[in-house]
N, C-alpha and C positions, 0 to 999 in steps of 0.2 A: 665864463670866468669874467670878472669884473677887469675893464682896463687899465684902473690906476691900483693900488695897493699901499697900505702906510709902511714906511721902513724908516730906520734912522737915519739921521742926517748930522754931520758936525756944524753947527751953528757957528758963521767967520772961517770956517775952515779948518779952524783949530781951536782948540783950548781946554779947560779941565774936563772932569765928568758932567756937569752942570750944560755944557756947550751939547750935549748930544740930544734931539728931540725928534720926535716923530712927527714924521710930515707924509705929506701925498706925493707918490712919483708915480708915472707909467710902470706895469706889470713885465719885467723884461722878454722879451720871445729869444727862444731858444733858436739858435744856428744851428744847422747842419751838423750831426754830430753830437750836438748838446740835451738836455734834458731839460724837461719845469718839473721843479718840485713846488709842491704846495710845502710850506715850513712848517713843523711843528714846534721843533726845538731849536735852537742856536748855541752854539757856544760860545763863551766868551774868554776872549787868551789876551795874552799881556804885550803881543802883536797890536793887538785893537789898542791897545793905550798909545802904544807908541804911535802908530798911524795919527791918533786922534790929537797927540800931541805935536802932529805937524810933521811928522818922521817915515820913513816906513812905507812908501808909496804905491798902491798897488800895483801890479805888472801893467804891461799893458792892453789896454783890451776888457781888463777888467770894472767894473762897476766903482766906481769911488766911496759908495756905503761899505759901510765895516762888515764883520762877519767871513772866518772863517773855516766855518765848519756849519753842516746844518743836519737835520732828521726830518724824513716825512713824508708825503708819498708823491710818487710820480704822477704829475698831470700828462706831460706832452713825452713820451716815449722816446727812446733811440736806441742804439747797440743791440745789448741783453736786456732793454729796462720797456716794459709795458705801463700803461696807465694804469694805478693801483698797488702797483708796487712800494712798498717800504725800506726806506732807503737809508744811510745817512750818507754824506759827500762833503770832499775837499775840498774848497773854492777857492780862488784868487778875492774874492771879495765879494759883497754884497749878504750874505745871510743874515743881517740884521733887519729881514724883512716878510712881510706873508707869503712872498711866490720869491726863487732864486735860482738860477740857470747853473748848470757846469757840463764841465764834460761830460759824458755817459763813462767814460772808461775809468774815472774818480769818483765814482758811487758803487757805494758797496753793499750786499744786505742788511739790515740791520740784524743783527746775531739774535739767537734762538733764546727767549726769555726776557731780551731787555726792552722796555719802553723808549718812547721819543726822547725823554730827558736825559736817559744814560746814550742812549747812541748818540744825540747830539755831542756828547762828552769823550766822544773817541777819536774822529778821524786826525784833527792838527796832533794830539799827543801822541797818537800812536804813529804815525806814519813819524815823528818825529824822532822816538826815541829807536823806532826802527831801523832808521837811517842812519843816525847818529852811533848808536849803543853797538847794533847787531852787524851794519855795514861798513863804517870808518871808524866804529873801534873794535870790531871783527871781536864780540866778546864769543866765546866758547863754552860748554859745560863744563865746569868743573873750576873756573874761572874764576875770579871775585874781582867784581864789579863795586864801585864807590860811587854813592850818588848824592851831591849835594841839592841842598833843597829840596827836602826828603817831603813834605806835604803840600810845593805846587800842585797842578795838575802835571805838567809833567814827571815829579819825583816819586807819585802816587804811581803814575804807570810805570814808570822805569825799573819800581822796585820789583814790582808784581812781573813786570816781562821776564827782568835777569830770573827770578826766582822759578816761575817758570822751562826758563829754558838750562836751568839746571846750575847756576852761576852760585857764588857764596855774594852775597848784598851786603856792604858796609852804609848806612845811611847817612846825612850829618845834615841836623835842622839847628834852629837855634830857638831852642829852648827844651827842656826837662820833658815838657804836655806833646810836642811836636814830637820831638826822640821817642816816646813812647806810642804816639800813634805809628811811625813808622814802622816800628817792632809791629805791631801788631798787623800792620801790610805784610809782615812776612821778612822784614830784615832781620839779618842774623845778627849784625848789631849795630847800635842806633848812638850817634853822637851827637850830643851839645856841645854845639860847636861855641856857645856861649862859657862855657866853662872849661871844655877838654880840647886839646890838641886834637886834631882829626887826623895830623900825621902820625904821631905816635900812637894812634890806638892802630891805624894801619899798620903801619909796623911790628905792632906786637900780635894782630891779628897774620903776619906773615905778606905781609903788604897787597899790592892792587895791581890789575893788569888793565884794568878800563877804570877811569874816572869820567862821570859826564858832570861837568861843570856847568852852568851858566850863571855865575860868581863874576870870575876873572879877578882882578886885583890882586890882593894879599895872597891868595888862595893860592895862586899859579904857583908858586914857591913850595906850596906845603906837597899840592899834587905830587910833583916830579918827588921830594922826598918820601911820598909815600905809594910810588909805583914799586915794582917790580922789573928785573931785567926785562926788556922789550916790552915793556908797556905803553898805554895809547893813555893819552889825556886828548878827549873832544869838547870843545865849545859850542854853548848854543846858544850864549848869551853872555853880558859881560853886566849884572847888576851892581858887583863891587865897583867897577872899573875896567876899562879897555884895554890901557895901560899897563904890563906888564916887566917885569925885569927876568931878563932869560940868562942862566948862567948854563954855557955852549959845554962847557968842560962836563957840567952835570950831565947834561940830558948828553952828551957821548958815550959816557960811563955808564948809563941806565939804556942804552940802545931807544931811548924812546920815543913815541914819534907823537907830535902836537897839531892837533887839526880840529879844525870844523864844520860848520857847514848853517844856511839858513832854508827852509823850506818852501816858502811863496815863492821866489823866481825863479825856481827848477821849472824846466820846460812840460809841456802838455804831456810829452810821451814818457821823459823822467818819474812824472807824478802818477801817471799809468803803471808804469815797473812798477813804482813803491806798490800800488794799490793792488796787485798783482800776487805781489811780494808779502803784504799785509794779512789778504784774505787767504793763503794759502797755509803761514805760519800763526799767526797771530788770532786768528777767527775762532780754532780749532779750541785755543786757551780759553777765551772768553765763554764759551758754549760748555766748554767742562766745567766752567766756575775758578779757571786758575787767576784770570787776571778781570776785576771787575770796574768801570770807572765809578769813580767817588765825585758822588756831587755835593758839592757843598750847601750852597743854597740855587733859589731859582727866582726869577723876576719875569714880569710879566714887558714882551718887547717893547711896552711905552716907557717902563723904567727901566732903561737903557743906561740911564746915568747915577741911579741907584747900583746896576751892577757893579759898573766900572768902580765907584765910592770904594764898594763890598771890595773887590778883587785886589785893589790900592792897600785894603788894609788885612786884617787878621783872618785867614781863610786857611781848608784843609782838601783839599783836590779843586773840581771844576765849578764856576759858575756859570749857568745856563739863562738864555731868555727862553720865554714862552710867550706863542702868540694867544692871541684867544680865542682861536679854534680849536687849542689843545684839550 
């Protein structure tokens, strides 16, 4: 294996997509416990902008290169994982490069049928909406679930999870072309939220027992109106705004409970459970064809700041890099 390897780097430490460029660093060696994968694929999340924007720090311990998620095979073994193994894994950091370390017990098979560039496209979304959707907002079958930002990468899996696991899916994108890609993920119905109320179609649809937001702002208001008694609104993100106004009287009247959560600082063993948790329920989906990742486009890991551009503007699920051993 060669010692050094090219990965990304934030150019000043911060700044737009333009600032990220590939450079030479040493090959990282895997600790006790850990794994080398050789990278095929990377994913790229909206995590990485933040980070790149100077936010967002990784834990510690971790690599200060972006990236987190990656596909591809096992160099240096540990746990359950042999050399040659096909993988994809959840990192603290660093997948924006040819070789990237993690735990062994945050690498999972890659599932029966998909390539490097869809598995790269799984582990931050799914462990995310996992946790969020299935675990602190305890959705159930039979349940109807509300997902705004219905063509991220996360709103792509969310929708396909709830549908999956037997939920009714209310979607809400903004725009007509987005509402309708949603519908065809499998929501049962899809709202422009550029023209239509998304509380009142909730409402008429008989309202919502889980909302996953990563809105915030304006939104937060229309949520709580369009829950259900004992309903759960989760945060994963706050893109409208942080800033919210809570009216106590409502959300008493509605029994309903408001929470969050973010997924990088959850500890080693946390991230373990998830993964745990993931490939037990979640795997089984993917393998049948229930829930598939959508890639949007893919870049090769020198344009790294082409993706980021890409992801900044009009996209419909995940962007991926690709090294060029792929």
């Amino acid at each position: 294996m060669p010692e050094t390897m090219t990965a990304i780097a934030i150019e000043g430490g911060k700044g737009p997509a333009e600032a990220l460029k590939p450079v030479q660093i040493p090959r990282p060696e895997p600790k006790p416990g850990q794994i080398l994968i050789r990278v095929r694929a990377a994913g790229v999340n909206r995590p990485d902008i933040i980070q790149r924007m100077g936010f967002y720090p990784p834990p510690p311990g971790s690599p200060e290169t972006l990236g987190l998620e990656v596909a591809g095979e096992v160099v240096v073994g540990a746990g359950r994982w042999k050399a040659g193994d096909r993988v994809c894994a959840l990192l603290g950091g660093g997948g924006y490069a040819e070789y990237a370390v993690c735990d062994a017990r945050h690498a999972l098979p890659i599932p029966k049928g998909l390539d490097f560039v869809q598995a790269a496209a799984l582990p931050e979304t799914v462990f995310t909406v996992y946790a969020n959707v299935f675990e602190h907002g305890a959705l159930k079958p039979g349940e109807t679930l509300m997902v705004h930002g219905a063509t991220s990468g996360i709103g792509t899996t969310a929708i396909q999870m709830g549908k999956a696991h037997g939920a009714k899916v209310i979607a809400t994108a903004r725009g007509s072309e987005k509402a309708a890609v949603a519908r065809k993920l499998g929501a049962d119905v899809a709202v422009d939220a550029k023209t239509e109320d998304f509380a009142e179609v909730a409402k008429r649809e008989g309202g919502c027992d889980v909302v996953l937001d990563m809105v915030g702002g304006d939104y937060f208001a229309k949520d709580l109106d369009a829950l259900r008694m004992d309903g759960r609104i989760v945060f994963i993100a706050s893109l409208g705004g942080g800033d919210v106004t809570l009216s106590i009287g409502r959300l008493m009247q509605k029994r309903a409970v408001v929470t969050g959560s973010t997924l990088r600082p959850r500890t080693a063993d946390e991230k373990a459970r998830l993964a745990a948790a993931v490939e037990a329920l979640v795997w089984p989906w993917i393998e049948a064809g229930k829930v598939r990742p959508q890639v949007d486009a893919t870049f090769p890991l020198a344009e790294a700041a082409k993706a980021h551009a890409h992801l900044e503007g009009a996209h419909v699920g995940k962007v991926v890099l690709v090294t060029a051993s792929t």
